[in-house]
C-alpha positions as CSV (number, residue, x, y, z in Angstrom):
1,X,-5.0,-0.8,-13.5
2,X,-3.2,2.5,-14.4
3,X,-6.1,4.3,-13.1
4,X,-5.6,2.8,-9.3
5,X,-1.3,3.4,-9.5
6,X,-1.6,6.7,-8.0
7,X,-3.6,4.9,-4.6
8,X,-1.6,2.2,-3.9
9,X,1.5,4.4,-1.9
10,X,-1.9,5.5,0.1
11,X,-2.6,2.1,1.0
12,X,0.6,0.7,1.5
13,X,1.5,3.5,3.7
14,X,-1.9,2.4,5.4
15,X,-0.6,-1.2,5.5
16,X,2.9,0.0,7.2
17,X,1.0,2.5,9.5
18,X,-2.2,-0.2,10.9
19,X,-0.9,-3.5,10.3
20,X,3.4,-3.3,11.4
21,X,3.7,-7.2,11.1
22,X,2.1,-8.1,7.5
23,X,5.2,-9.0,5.2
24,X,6.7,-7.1,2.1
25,X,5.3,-9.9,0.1
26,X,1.9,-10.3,1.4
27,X,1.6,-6.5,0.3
28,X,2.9,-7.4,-2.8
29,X,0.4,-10.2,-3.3
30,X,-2.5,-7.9,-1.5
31,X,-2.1,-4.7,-3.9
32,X,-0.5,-5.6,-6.5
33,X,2.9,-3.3,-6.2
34,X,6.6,-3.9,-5.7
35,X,9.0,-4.0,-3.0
36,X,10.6,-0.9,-4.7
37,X,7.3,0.8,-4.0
38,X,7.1,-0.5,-0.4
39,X,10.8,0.3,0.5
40,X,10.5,3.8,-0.8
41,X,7.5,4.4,0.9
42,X,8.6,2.8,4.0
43,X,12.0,5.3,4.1
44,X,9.9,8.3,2.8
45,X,12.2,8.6,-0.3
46,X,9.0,8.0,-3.0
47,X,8.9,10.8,-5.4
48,X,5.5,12.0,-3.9
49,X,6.3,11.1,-0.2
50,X,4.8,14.9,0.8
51,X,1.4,14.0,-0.8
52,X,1.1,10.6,0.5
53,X,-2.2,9.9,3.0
54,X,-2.6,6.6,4.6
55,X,-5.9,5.5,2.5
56,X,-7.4,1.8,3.7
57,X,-7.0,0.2,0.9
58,X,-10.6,-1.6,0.9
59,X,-12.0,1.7,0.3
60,X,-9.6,2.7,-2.4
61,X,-11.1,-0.8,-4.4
62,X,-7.3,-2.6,-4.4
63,X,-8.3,-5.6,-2.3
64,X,-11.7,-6.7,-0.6
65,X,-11.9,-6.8,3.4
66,X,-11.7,-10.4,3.3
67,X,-8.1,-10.6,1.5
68,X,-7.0,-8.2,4.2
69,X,-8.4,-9.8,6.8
70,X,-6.7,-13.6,6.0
């Protein structure tokens, strides 16, 4: 949803920052982004890289604990 866009550099920067050895495409799949997204949050070169705050993304409501977990 439109309403969730602005949370999921939170959570990928989560992602990057807790779980180092989960794939580009398994955060694709898992939030529903794109590896333009992941890359640019990944080299700090996304547009609101100042403002970003790793966020799990459970609580944010863009996957369930047992999507993260497999």
């Amino acid at each position: 949803p439109v309403s969730r866009r602005q949370d999921k550099p939170d959570a990928i920067a989560w992602l990057l920052k807790n779980h180092p050895y989960i794939t580009d495409a398994q955060i694709v799949s898992l939030i529903g982004t794109t590896k333009n997204t992941i890359n640019s949050v990944r080299g700090k070169s996304h547009w609101n890289s100042s403002n970003i705050k790793p966020k799990d993304p459970v609580l944010l409501g863009l996957c369930t604990q047992t999507h993260l977990d497999d």
